[in-house]
N, C-alpha and C positions, 0 to 999 in steps of 0.2 A: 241766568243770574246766579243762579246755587252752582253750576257749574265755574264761574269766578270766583264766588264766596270760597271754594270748594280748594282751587288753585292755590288761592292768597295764603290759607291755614294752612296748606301744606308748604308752601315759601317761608311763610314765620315758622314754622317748626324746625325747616332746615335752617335756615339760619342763625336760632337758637343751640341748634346740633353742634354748628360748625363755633358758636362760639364758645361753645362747652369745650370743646375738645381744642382747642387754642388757648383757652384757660387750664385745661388738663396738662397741655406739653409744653406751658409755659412754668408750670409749678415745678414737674420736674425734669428743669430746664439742667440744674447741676447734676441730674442721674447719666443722663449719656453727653457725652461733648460730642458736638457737630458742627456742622459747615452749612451755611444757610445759601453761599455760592461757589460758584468754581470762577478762579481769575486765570488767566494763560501768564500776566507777566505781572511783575513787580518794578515799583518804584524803588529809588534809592534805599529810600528806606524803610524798605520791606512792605509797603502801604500797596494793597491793590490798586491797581491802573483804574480800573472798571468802578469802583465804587463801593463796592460790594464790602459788607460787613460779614464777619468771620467768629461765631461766638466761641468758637472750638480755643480761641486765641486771648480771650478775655482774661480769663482767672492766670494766665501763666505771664503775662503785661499786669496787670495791676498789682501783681504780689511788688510788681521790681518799680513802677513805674507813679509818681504822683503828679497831680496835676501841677502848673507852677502856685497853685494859691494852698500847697501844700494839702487837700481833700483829694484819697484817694476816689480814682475811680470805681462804679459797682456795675454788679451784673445784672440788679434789678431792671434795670432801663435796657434791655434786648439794643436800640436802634442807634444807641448813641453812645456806652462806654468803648464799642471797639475803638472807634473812630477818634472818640476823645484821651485813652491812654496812645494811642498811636500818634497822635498830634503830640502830647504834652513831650512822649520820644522823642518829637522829631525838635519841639520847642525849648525845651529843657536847657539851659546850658549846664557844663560839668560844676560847677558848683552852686545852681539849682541842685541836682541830684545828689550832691556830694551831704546834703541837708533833709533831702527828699526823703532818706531812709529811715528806717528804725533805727531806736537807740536803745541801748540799754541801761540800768541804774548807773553802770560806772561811768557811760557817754559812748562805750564801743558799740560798730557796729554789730547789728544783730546778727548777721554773719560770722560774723568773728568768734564766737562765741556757741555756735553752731554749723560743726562744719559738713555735716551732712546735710542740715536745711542750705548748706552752700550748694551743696551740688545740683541738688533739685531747684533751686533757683537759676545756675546757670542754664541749665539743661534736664528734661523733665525726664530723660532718663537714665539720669546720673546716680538716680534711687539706689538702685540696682547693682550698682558698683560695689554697693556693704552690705548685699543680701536680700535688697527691697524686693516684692514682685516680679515677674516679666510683663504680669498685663499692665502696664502704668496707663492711670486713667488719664495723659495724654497723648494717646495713641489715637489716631486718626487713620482713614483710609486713605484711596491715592488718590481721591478724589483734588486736583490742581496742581499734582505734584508732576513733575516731566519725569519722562523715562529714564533718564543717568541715575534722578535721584531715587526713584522705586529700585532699581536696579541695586544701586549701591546700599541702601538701605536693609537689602535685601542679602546684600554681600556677594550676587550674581557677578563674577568677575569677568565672566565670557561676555557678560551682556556690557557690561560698560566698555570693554575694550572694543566691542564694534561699532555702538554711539560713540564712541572718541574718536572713531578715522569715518564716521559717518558725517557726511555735508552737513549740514544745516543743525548739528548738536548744539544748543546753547551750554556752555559750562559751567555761567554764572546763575544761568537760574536757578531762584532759592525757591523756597515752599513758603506759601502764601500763608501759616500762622509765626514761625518765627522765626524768619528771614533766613534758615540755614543751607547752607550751598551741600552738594551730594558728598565733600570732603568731609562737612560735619556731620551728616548722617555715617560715615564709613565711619568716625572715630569713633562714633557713639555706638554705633556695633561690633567695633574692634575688627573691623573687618582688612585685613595688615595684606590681602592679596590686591581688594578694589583699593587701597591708599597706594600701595605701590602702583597703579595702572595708574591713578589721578597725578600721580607727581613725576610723570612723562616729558619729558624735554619742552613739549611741542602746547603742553596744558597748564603745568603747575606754578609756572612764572604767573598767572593769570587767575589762581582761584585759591592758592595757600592762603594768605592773608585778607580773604575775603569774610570780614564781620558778619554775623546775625543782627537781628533787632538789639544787641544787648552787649552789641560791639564784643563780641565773643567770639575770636578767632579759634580756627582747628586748633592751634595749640591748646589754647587756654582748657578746652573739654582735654584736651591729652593730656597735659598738665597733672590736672586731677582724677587721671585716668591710669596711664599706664607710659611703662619708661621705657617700652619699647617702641610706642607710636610716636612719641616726642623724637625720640633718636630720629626717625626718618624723618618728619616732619622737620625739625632744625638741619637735618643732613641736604635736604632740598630748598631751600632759602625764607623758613617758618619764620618769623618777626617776634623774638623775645623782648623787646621791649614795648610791645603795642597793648595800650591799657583798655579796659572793657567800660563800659559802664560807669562799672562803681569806681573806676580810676586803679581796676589793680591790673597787673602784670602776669603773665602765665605764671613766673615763678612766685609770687604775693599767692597766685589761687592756690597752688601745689601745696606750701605751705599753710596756710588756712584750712584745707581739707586733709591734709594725710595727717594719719594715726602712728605711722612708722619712721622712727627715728633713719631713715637711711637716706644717705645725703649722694647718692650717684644722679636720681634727676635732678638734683640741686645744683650740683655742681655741673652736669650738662648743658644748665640753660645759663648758670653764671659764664658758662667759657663762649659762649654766643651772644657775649654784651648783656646779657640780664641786668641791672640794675642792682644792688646788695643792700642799698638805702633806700630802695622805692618806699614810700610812706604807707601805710597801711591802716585807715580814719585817722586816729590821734595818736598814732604808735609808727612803728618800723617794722621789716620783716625781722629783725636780728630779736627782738624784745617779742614779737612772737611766736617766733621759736623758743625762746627762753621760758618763756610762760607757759606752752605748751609741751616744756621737758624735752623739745627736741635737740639735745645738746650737738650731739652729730652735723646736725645741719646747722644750727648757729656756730660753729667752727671753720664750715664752709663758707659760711657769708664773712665771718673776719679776714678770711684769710684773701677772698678778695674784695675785702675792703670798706667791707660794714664799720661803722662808727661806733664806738663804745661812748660816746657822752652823748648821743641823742637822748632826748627827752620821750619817754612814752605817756598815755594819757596824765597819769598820776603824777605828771614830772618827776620822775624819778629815771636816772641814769642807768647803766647796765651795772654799773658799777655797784651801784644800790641796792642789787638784787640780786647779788650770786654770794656763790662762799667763797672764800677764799681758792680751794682749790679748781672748781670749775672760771673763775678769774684768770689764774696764772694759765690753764688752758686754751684761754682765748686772747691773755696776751703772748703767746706763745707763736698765735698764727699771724698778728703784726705783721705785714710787710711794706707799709709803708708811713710814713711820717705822719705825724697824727695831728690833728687838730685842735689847737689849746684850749681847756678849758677858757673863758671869759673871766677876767679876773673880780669882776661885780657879781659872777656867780654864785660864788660861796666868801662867807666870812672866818670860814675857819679852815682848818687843813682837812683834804679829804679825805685822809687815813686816818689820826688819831682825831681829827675835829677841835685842835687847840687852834685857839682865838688868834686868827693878825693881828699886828700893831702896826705903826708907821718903824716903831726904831726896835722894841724886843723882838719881834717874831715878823718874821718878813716873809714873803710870796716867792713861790718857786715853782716853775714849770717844768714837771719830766719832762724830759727830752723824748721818752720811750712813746709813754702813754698818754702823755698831756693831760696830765691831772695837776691840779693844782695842790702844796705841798709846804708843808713848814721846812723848815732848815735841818729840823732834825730827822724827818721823814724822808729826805732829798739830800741826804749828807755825801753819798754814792758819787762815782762819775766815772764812767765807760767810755773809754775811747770809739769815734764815730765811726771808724772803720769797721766797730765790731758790729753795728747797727745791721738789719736785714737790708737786701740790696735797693729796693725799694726808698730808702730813705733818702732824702737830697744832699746832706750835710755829708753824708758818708764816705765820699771822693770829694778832694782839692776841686774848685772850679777850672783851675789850668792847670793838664796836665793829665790830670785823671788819677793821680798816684794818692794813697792814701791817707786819709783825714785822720791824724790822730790827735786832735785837738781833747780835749778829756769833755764830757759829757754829762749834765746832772744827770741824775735819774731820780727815781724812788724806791726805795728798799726793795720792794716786790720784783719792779722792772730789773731791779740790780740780781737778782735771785734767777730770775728767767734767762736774761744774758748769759750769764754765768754758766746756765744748766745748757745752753743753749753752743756756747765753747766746749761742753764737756760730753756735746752727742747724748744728753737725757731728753733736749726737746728735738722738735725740727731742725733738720740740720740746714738755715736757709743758708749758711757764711760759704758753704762750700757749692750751692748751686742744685741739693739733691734733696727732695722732700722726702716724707716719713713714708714706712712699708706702704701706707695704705693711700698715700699720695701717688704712691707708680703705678698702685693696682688700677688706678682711675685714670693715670697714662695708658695704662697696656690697654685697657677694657673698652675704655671710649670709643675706640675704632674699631670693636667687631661686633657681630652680632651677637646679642643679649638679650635676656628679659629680667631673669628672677636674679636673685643672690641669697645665698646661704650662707651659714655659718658663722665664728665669733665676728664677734663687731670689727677684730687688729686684723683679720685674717678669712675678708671673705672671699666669697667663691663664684667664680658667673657660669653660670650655666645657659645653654640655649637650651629656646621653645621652640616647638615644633604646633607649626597650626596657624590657620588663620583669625582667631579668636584671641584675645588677648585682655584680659580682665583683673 
């Protein structure tokens, strides 16, 4: 009997033991991130086959992800937030989540507004991009990850090129916390030897445009990364207009995240159908570039074909918001017919702001710009032939021979015309863009990375390496 008594005290103690120390590595649960299973495959989307919860996964899905009853999920509950931000993913429609985010005082997204918390929201080690860490606290072991993707991860080029003509290589397989395929591990290591191996004749029709958890294509981490990865990525059939999550566009994130006014990856992803007007929350890409000072790059998006009377959150127009001479700059790049203001828009004229009437002062639309305009403001008028080639009215319908019908315009527009005949702006009338328009002809088709030099006159130089940051 004292020999049972004897047993039983020593079982309650362990048991006591074991749940001390379950209470110990449950407290600091946020000090090491781990993997509580290994899965071999994933579902669609990104969800373990097997069952198995993933806490290494939690904190980097709840920063993006809310439930549909709008209550983010927490990490408190070990058994159940993996599972429930991964469902709300997969339940979510895009305008569920388009509401699901942070906001800020003005109504923008929280992103917007911080573009380095962009990056580490796309991608948790996009930190690093601006100087952050190497150790980024979600780094995980290889623990479920297949060989292509350790491999490439790793940047091992020799090892992925024999997994690609080896039988039985899965391509598509992602890594069981946020669904990324080995092409976005190679981006996010800039590893430019294993992305050229991945984008193989025989491979990259089948894994370029393969999402994350966060609908986050290779590009879109290139995007905000580097313009030399994009090149290759777009030069092999990358999808510039494929939106993420939050509904933006590789060029929207590029934008949103760069500090640098230079508009070479802009204009690389506009010439591969990028979008110019993709929406960006309650704004555009053109309005946040303007906001952001990136004047360079809002030049590129007029020119093909950003809207100057979109409204950004504040309903205010582009027009609203510039001076005068960064204005004449961007109607400068005009190449095609513009969109008329709405004449219930405004009550007054857009440049000097005098009041319409039915019989004194009457409504007038430039022809250029499509601003709406008093008589006196719009007094001008430019034959249509002189208009950029892009414009419809510009040639006769039969015939093709030239429209010289006379043209309102508005003073400003009549000014840019003008400078525009006289070889001070772009020269569109003769078919030849400005220095820095051929430099983006010549360059676009070689190998590049950096640029130097003034803004009128720069300079491409190649990288040498496989690293690319």
């Amino acid at each position: 009997m004292a020999i049972d008594e004897a047993t039983r005290d020593a079982s309650t103690r362990s048991d006591l033991s074991a749940a001390s120390l379950n209470a110990h590595h449950h407290h600091h649960h946020h000090k090491r991130v781990h993997r509580s299973g290994t899965v071999d495959s994933l579902g669609g989307g990104g969800t373990p086959t097997n069952g198995n919860s993933f806490t290494s996964g939690q904190k980097y899905e709840e920063d993006f992800v809310s439930s549909p009853t709008g209550k983010k999920s927490t990490v408190t509950d070990a058994t159940t937030s993996s599972s429930l931000s991964r469902e709300s993913l997969a339940s979510l429609s895009m305008s569920d989540l388009a509401h699901a985010v942070p906001r800020t005082k003005n109504g923008r997204d929280s992103l917007m507004v911080r573009p380095t918390e962009t990056l580490q929201h796309m991608d948790p080690s996009m930190h690093d991009v601006h100087g952050g860490s190497s150790n980024s606290r979600y780094d995980f072991d290889t623990e479920g990850l297949s060989p292509l993707i350790i491999a490439a991860r790793a940047g091992d080029v020799v090892e992925v090129n024999a997994l690609l003509v080896q039988p039985g290589t899965d391509v598509l397989r992602r890594d069981p916390v946020f669904g990324q395929s080995a092409m976005h591990f190679a981006v996010r290591g800039g590893h430019m030897s294993v992305l050229k191996a991945l984008c193989s004749p025989h491979v990259v029709g089948s894994i370029i445009n393969v999402p994350d958890n966060r609908r986050n294509t290779p590009l879109h981490l290139a995007a905000a990364k580097s313009r030399r990865i994009t090149k290759l990525l777009l030069e092999n059939g990358a999808d510039a207009t494929f939106f993420n999550i939050r509904n933006q566009t590789p060029l929207g994130v590029h934008i949103i995240t760069t500090n640098k006014d230079d508009p070479m990856l802009c204009e690389m992803l506009l010439r591969h159908n990028a979008n110019p007007n993709a929406a960006v929350d309650q704004s555009t890409l053109l309005h946040v570039a303007l906001d952001k000072g990136l004047n360079e790059i809002a030049l590129r998006l007029v020119r093909h074909g950003a809207r100057l009377d979109t409204l950004d959150e504040n309903k205010k127009m582009v027009y609203d918001k510039v001076d005068k001479a960064t204005l004449k700059k961007l109607l400068h790049k005009i190449n095609n017919s513009p969109v008329w203001v709405d004449d219930k828009a405004f009550d007054g004229c857009m440049l000097c702001e005098k009041k319409f009437s039915a019989l004194g002062n009457r409504r007038h639309h430039c022809r250029y710009c499509g601003r709406l305009c008093c008589s006196e403001c719009a007094k001008n008028k430019v034959s249509a032939w002189k208009f950029p080639k892009g414009f419809d009215n510009r040639l006769k319908q039969h015939g093709g021979a030239p429209n010289h019908k006379p043209q309102r315009v508005c003073n400003v527009c009549f000014d840019v015309l003008n400078e525009q005949q006289k070889g001070l702006g772009n020269d569109e009338l003769s078919g030849h863009g400005s220095d820095v328009d051929q430099f983006y002809d010549r360059n676009l088709n070689v190998q590049w990375d950096e640029l130097k030099g003034p803004a009128n006159h720069p300079v491409a130089t190649r990288k040498v390496g496989g690293r690319d940051e």
